[in-house]
C-alpha positions in Angstrom: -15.7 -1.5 -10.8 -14.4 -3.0 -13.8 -11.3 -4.1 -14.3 -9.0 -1.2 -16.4 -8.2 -1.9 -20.0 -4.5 -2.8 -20.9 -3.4 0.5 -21.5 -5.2 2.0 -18.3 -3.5 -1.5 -16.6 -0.4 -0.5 -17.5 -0.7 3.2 -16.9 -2.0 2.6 -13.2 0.7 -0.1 -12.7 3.2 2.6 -14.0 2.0 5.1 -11.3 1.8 2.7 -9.0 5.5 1.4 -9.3 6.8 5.3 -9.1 4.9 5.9 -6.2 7.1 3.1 -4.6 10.3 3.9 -5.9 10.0 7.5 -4.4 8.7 6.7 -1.7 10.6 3.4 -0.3 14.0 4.4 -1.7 15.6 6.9 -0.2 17.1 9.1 -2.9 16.9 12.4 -2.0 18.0 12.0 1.4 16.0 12.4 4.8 14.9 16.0 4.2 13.0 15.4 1.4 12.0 11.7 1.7 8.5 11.1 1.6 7.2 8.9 4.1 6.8 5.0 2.1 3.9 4.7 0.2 4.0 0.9 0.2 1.3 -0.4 2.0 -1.2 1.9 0.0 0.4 1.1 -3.1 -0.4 -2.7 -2.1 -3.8 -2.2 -1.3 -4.8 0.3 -4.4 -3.5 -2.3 -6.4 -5.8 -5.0 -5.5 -8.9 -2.4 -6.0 -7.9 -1.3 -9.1 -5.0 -4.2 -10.8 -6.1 -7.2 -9.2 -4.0 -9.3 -10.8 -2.0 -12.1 -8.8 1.1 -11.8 -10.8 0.8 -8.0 -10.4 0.6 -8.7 -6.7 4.0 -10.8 -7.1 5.6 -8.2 -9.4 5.1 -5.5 -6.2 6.6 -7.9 -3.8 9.5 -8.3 -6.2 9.9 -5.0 -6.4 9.6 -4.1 -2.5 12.3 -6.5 -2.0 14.2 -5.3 -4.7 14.5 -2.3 -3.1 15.0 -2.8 0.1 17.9 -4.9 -1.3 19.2 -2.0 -3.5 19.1 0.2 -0.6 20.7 -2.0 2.2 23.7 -2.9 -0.3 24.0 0.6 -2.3 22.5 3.4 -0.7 23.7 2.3 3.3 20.5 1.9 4.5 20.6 -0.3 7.6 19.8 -3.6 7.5 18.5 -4.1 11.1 14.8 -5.2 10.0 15.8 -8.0 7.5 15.8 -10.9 9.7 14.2 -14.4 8.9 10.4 -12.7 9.6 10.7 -10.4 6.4 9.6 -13.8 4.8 6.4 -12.6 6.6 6.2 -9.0 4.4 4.6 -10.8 1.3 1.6 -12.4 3.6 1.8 -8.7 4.9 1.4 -7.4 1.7 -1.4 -9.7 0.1 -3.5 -8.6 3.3 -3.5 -5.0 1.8 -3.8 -6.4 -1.7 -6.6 -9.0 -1.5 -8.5 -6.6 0.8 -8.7 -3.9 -2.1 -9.8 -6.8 -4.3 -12.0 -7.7 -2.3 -13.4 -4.5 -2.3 -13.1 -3.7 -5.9 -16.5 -4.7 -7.6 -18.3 -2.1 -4.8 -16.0 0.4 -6.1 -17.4 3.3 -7.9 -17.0 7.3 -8.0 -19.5 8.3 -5.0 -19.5 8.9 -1.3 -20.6 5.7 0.2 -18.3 3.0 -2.1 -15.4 6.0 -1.2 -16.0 5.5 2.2 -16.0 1.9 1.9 -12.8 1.4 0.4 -11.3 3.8 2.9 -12.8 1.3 5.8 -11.5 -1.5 4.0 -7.9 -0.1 3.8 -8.0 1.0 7.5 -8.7 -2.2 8.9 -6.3 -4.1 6.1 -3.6 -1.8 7.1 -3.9 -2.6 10.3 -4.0 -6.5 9.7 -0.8 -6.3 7.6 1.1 -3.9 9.8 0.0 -6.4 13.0 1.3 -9.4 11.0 4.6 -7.4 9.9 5.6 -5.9 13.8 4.5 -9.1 15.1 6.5 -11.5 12.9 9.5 -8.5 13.2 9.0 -8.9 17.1 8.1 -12.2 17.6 10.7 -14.2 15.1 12.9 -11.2 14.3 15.6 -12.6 17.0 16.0 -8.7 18.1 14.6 -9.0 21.4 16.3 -11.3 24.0 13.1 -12.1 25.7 9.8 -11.1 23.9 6.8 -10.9 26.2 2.9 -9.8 25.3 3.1 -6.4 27.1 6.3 -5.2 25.3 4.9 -6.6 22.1 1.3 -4.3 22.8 3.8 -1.6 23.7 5.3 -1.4 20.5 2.7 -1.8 18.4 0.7 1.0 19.2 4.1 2.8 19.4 4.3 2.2 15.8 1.1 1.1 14.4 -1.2 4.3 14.2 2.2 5.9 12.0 2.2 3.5 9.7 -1.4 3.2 9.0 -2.2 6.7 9.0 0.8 7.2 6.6 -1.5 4.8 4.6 -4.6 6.0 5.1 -3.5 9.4 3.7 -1.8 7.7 1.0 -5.5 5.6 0.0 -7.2 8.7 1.0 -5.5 10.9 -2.1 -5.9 8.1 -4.1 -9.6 7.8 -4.2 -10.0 11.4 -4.1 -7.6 11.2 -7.4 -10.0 8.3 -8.4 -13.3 10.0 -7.7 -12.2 12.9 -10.3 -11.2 10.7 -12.6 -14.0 8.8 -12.8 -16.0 12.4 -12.9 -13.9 13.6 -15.3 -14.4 11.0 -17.3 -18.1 10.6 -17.0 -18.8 13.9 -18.3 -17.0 13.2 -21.3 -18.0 10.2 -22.1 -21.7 12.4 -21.3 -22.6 14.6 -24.5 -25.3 16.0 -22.2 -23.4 16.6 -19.2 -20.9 18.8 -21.3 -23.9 21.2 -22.7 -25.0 21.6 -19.0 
């Protein structure tokens, strides 16, 4: 895939950065929160940004946020401890995994597929590396051993990766008719058909 021109850049990195806002910050209250989008919004920009400094502008914003939240909206601050330094290497798992993935990326099943496969396993990386620095370093847990550690991983890991799976999974469905959409038109024959 190639990279998007400026004003498709800024249009995806738009999206992108409403997709976290509503879905990180809480601001309609518990009912109507959607579950947080940012893990997919990390990975689906490395497939389609790619940029670094986009990358660091996501992180800004995630901690942005979180700090927003903790200081204005009452959102507990019980997971910021001295391994949220850990959330960015978290993050650039998901990101650098989609950009890996990005020149195989185009509108059929197989590529699809591949990018879903990509995101499951760099979902799981990231969320590993963010439970385990949150477990290991957090300071929350007088004495941390392995079999508590598993315990809790798998007590949270398949929620927060198949949050993001579902997330990644509408957004190459959204991408796959896009792409159609927009191969038809750019098709004069395709139209007549």
């Amino acid at each position: 895939m190639k990279l998007p021109s400026s004003s498709r850049s800024i249009l995806l990195s738009g999206l992108l950065v409403l997709v976290m806002l509503s879905t990180r910050f809480k601001h309609f209250g518990d009912v109507m929160h959607l579950p947080d989008a940012s893990m997919a919004v990390f990975f689906m920009g490395g497939l389609m940004l790619r940029r670094h400094w986009m990358l660091a502008s996501l992180v800004a914003l995630a901690v942005g946020v979180d700090w927003a939240s903790i200081h204005y909206a009452g959102v507990s601050d019980f997971c910021v401890t001295p391994a949220y330094a850990f959330q960015p290497l978290a993050y650039a798992v998901l990101w650098y995994g989609g950009r890996w993935y990005a020149p195989r990326l185009h509108a059929s099943a197989a590529p699809l597929i591949g990018a879903w496969g990509v995101a499951l396993l760099a979902s799981s990386l990231s969320f590993a590396i963010s439970n385990g620095a949150f477990y290991w370093l957090g300071g929350r847990y007088a004495q941390p051993h392995v079999a508590e550690y598993v315990s809790r991983l798998w007590q949270w890991g398949p929620l927060f990766v198949r949050t993001t799976q579902a997330y990644v999974t509408v957004a190459l469905v959204a991408y796959a008719g896009m792409a159609t959409l927009m191969a038809k038109r750019a098709d004069p024959s395709a139209q007549q058909a």
